[in-house]
C-alpha positions in Angstrom: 189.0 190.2 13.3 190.9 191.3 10.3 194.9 192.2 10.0 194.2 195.6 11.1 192.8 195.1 14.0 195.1 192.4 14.9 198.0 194.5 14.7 196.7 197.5 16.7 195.8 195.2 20.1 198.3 196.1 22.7 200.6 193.6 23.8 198.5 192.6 27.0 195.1 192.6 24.5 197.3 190.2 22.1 198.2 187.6 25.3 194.7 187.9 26.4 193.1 186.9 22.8 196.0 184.3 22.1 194.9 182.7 25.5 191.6 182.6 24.8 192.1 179.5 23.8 193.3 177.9 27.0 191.1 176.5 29.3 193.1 178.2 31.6 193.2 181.9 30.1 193.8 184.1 33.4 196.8 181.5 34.4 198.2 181.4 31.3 198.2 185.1 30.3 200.7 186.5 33.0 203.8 185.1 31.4 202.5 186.9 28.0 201.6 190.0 29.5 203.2 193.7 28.8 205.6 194.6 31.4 203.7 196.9 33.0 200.5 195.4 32.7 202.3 192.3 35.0 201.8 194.3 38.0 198.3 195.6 37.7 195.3 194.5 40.0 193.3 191.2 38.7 190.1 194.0 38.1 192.0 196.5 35.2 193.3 193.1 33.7 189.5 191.8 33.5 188.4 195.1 32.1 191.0 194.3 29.2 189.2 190.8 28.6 186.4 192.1 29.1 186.8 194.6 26.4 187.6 191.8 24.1 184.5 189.9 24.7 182.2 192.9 24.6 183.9 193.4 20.6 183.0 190.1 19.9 186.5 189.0 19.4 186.9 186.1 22.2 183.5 183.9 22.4 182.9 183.7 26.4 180.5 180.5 26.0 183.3 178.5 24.4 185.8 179.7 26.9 183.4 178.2 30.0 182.4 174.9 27.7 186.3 174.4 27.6 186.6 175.1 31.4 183.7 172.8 32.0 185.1 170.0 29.4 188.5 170.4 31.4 186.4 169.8 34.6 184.3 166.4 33.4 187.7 165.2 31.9 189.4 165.8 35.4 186.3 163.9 37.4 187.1 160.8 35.0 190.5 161.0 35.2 189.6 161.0 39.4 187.7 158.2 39.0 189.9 156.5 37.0 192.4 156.7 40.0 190.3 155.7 42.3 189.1 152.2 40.5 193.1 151.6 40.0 193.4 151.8 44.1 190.6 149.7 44.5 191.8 147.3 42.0 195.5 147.1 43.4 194.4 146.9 46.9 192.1 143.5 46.2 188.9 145.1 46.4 186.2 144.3 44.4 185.0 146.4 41.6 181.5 148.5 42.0 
């Protein structure tokens, strides 16, 4: 994407790309959204994501590896927790 095309994305298309980079991209765009674009149905705010993914200009595969890298770290992070509570409450380790 060059400077041009940068600076002709509508506000909303602008949250959506800088997002694109969260795991979490439909959470975190509201806050960044246009005004008006706040209070439109879940659907019209895909087709504006969607948009972007069809030009190429957010990679959909890396936004679901980060999702699924966010969802392994998570499961560690549970299992973590649960060998701590094991461990404080005396019992032995597995």
């Amino acid at each position: 994407m060059g400077e041009r095309e940068w600076q002709a994305l509508t506000k909303s298309e602008e949250a959506f790309m800088v997002n694109s980079y969260e795991i979490d991209i439909l959470a975190g765009v509201w806050g960044d959204l246009d005004d008006a674009d706040q209070s439109r149905p879940v659907k019209e705010l895909a087709e504006i994501l969607l948009a972007l993914i069809d030009r190429g200009w957010i990679d959909k595969l890396r936004a679901m590896r980060n999702k699924l890298d966010h969802q392994q770290h998570q499961r560690t992070q549970d299992q973590q927790t649960v060998e701590d509570i094991a461990r404080a409450g005396g019992m032995p380790d597995s």
